[in-house]
C-alpha positions as CSV (number, residue, x, y, z in Angstrom):
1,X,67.9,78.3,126.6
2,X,71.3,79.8,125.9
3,X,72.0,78.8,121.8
4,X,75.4,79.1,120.0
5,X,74.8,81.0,116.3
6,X,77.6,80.0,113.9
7,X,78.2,81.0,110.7
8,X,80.2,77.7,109.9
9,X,82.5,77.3,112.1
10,X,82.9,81.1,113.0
11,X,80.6,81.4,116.5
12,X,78.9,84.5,116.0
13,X,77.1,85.1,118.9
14,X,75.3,83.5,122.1
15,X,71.4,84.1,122.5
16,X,68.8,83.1,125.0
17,X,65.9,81.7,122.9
18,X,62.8,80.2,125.0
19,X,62.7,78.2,122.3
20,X,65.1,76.6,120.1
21,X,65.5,77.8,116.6
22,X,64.2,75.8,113.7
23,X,65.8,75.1,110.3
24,X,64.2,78.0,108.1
25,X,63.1,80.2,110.2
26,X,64.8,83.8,110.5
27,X,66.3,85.1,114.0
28,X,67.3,88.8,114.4
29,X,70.1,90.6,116.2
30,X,69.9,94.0,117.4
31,X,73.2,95.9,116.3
32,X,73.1,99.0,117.7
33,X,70.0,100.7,116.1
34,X,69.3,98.1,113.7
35,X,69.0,94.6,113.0
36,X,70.8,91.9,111.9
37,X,68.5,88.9,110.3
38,X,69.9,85.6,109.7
39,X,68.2,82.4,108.4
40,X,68.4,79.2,110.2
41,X,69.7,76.3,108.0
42,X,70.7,73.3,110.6
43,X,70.2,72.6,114.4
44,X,72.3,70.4,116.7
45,X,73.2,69.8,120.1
46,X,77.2,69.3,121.3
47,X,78.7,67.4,124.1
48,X,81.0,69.6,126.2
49,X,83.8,68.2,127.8
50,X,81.6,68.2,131.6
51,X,79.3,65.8,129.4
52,X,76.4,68.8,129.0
53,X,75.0,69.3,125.2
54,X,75.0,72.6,124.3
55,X,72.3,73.8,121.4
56,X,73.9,75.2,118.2
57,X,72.1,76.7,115.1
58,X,74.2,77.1,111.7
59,X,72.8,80.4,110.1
60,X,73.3,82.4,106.7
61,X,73.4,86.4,107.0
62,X,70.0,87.5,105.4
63,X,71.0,90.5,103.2
């Protein structure tokens, strides 16, 4: 399942999850050596304009 990750409104990145994120968990990025964790803090879907909902997750940078 392809997932937006936003940081507000900012669309950080698209992932494929086989599952969708839940609020509090923690997802990672790999960033070129390393990783990039963020924690999950709201879920939702989105209508596109072809009437398909797309899944979104809002997300904190974990420092």
């Amino acid at each position: 399942m392809l997932v937006e990750v936003l940081d507000g409104e900012v669309l950080l990145f698209e992932a494929d999850f086989h599952f969708l994120p839940r609020v509090g968990e923690t997802i990672s990025k790999d960033s070129g050596g390393y990783f990039t964790y963020y924690d999950v803090e709201e879920v939702w879907h989105r209508q596109e304009a072809s009437g398909a909902f797309k899944a979104c997750v809002g997300v904190v940078l974990n420092d």
